[in-house]
C-alpha positions in Angstrom: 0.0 0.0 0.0 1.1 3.5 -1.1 3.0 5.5 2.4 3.6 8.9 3.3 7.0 9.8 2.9 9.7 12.6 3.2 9.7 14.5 0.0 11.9 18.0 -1.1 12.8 19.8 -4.6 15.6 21.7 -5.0 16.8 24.0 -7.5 20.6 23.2 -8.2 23.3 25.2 -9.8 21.9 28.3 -8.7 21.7 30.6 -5.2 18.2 32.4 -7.1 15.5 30.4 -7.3 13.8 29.1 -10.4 17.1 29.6 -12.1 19.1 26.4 -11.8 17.8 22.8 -12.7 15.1 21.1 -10.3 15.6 18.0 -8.7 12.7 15.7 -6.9 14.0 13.8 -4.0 12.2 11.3 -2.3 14.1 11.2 1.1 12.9 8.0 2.3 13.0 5.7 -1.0 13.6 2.2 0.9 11.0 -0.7 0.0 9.9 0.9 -3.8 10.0 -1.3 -6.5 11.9 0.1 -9.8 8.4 0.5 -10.9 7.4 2.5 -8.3 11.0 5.1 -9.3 10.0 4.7 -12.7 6.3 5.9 -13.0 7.2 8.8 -10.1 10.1 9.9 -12.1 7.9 10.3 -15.3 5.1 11.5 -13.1 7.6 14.5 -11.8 8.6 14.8 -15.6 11.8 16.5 -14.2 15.3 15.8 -15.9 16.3 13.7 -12.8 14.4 12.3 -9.7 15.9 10.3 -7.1 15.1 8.0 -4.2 17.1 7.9 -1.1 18.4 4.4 0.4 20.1 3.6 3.3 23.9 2.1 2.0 24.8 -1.0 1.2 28.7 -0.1 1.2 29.7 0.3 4.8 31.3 3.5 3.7 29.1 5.5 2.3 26.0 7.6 4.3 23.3 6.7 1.7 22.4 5.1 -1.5 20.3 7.1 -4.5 19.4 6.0 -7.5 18.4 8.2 -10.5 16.0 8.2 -12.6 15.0 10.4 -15.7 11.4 10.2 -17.0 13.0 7.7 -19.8 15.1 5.5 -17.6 17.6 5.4 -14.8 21.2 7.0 -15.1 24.4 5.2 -13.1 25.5 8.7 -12.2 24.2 12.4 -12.5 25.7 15.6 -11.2 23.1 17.8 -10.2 21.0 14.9 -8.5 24.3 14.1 -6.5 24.5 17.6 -5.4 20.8 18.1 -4.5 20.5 14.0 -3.3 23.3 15.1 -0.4 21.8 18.6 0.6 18.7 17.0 1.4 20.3 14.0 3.2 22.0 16.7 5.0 18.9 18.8 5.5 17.1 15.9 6.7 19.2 15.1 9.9 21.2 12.3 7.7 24.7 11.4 9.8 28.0 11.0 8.0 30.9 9.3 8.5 33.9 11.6 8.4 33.0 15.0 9.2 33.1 17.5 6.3 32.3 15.2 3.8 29.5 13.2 2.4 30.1 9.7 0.6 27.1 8.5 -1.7 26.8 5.6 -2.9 25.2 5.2 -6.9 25.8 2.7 -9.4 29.1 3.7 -10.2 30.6 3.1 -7.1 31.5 5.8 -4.3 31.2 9.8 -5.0 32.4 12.3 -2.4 30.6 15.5 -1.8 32.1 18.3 0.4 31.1 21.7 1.4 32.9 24.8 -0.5 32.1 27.6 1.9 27.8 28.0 1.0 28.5 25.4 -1.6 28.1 21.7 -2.3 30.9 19.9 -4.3 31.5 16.8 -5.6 34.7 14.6 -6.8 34.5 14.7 -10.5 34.6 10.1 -11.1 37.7 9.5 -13.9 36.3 9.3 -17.1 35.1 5.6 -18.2 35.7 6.8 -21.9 38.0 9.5 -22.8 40.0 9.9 -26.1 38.9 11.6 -29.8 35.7 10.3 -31.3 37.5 8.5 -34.4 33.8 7.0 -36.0 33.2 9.2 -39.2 29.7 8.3 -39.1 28.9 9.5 -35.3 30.8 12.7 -36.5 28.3 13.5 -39.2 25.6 12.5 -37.1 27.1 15.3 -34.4 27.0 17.9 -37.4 23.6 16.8 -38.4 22.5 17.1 -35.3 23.8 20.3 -34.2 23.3 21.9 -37.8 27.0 23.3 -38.2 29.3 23.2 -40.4 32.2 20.6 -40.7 35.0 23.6 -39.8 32.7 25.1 -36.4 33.9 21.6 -35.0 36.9 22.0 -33.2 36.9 18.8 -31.1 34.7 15.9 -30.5 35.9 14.0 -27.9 34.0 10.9 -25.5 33.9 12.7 -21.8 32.1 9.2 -20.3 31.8 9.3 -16.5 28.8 6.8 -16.8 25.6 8.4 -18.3 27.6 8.2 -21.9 28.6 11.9 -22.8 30.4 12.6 -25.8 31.7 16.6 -26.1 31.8 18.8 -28.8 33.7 21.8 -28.5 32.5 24.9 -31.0 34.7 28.3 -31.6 32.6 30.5 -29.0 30.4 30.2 -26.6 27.6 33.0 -28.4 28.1 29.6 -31.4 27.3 27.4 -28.3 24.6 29.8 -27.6 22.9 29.9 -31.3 22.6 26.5 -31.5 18.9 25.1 -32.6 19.7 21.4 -32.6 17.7 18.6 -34.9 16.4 16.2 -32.5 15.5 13.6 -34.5 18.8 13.7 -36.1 20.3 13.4 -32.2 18.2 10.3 -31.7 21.2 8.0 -29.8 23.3 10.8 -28.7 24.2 12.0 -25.3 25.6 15.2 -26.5 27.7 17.9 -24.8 28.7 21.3 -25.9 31.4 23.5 -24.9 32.5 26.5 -26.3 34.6 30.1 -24.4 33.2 33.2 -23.1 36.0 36.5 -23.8 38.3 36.7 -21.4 36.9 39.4 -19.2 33.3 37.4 -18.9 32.1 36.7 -15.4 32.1 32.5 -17.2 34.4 30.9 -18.7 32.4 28.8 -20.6 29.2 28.0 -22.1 27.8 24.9 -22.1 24.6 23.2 -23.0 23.6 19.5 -23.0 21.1 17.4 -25.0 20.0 14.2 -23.8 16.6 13.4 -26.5 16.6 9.4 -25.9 15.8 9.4 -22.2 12.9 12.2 -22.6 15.6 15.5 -22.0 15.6 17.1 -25.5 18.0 19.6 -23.4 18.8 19.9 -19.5 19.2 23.1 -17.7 22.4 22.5 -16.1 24.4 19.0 -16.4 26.8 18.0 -13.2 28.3 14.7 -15.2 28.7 16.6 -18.3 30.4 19.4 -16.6 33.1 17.1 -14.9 33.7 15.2 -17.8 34.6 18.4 -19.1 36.6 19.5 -16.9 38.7 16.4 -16.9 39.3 16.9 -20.4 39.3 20.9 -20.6 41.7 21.1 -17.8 44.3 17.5 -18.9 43.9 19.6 -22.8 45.3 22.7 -21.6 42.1 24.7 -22.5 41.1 25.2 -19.2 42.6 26.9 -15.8 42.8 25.1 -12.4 39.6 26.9 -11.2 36.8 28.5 -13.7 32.6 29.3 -13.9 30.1 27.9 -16.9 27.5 29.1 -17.8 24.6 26.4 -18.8 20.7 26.8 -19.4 20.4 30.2 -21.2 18.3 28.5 -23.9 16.0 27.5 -21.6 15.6 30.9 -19.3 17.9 29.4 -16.4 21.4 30.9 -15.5 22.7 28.0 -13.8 26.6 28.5 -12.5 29.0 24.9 -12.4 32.1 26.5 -10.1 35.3 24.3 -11.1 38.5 23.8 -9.2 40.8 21.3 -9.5 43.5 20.4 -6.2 45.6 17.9 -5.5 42.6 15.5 -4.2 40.7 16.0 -7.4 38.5 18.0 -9.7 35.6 19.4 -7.6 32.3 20.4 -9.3 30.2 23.1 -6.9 27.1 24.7 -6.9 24.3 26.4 -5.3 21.3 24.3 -4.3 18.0 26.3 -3.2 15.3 24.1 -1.3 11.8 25.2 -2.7 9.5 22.4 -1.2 9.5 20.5 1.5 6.9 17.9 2.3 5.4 14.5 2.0 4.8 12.6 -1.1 2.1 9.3 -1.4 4.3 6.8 -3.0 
């Protein structure tokens, strides 16, 4: 029988809200079925919902998995992020103080606190490297509607969900873009291109995700780190920097980078806006 239970959305990437991405959590996800995750998450009809779980790794404070109205991801950034501020803001316990260790399909993810911000570890790249098939090139250029030369690099940035990075001469090309989604049916597509150098960003960055019911997503944690990975390892990138992502869809979400000698670390703000129960 459906149960009450502990239910927030935050807005991510973003200390205004209605600016940054939302993100459903269901604080107290134990005993659903995948069924259950799968028709709330299309019923929420969000880019991401997740469902808190107590851990099965001894090391980690909670389990989430994630789920976008087309299917469920093995890792997402912006549900990591807003997953651990409402653990947090629930009364959830960690481990080692200053840190929060979540738990997802792809293993362990740490999130820490940045001054008002969340951050987490950016995971290694599963994929990295030049995409070398011609045919998933022209597919890229069909889908983004540009021409052969406006493709500076198209490189595999997988972390998990399956990103693959184009990187365009700008960021106003990054921002012109009106993408073919039919032509992007099979792609998990990333965009990157620079702001001039006196911008408050560095970058501009959007992300189109058509197969799993996300023609494009506000503001993208995976596909930021996997970015950063490869911005920062290809030189194109400094040790800390802003982008800019979800200005095509009235959002100004902020990703703040910085790499240390721990890691890569991918911040942002996340804004409660409701707080309450959900029948489930």
């Amino acid at each position: 029988m459906p149960e009450l239970r502990r239910f927030v959305q935050v807005d991510v990437f973003t200390a205004a809200p209605l600016k940054g991405n939302p993100l459903a959590v269901v604080v107290d996800g134990a005993g659903l079925s995948d069924d259950d995750m799968t028709a709330f998450a299309r019923w929420t009809n969000l880019s991401e919902t997740t469902f808190l779980l107590p851990p099965t790794d001894p090391a980690a404070d909670y389990r989430v998995r994630i789920f976008t109205p087309g299917g469920e991801l093995p890792f997402a950034g912006h549900p990591t992020l807003g997953s651990a501020h409402a653990f947090l803001a629930s009364g959830g316990d960690v481990k080692k103080p200053g840190e929060v260790v979540q738990q997802c399909a792809i293993g362990r993810v740490r999130v820490k606190r940045q001054g008002a911000r969340l951050a987490f570890a950016a995971p290694p790249l599963r994929r990295s490297g030049p995409v070398d098939d011609g045919a998933l090139r022209e597919q890229v250029l069909a889908a983004l509607r540009i021409a052969p030369e406006a493709l500076l690099d198209l490189v595999w940035v997988d972390n998990g969900p399956g990103w693959m990075a184009a990187r365009l001469p700008d960021a106003a090309a990054v921002q012109a873009l009106q993408p073919d989604f039919v032509a992007m049916q099979g792609l998990k597509l990333g965009v990157v291109g620079a702001h001039p150098a006196d911008s408050e960003c560095q970058f501009e960055v959007r992300a189109f995700v058509p197969d799993l019911g996300v023609p494009e997503d506000p503001v993208t944690g995976s596909l930021n780190a996997g970015l950063a990975l490869w911005l920062q390892g290809a030189g194109l990138a400094g040790e800390t920097y802003i982008a800019a992502q979800g200005a095509a869809l009235g959002r100004a979400g902020r990703v703040h980078v910085r790499r240390d000698a721990e890691a890569t670390w991918i911040g942002g703000d996340v804004t409660p806006l409701i707080h309450g129960q959900v029948r489930l």
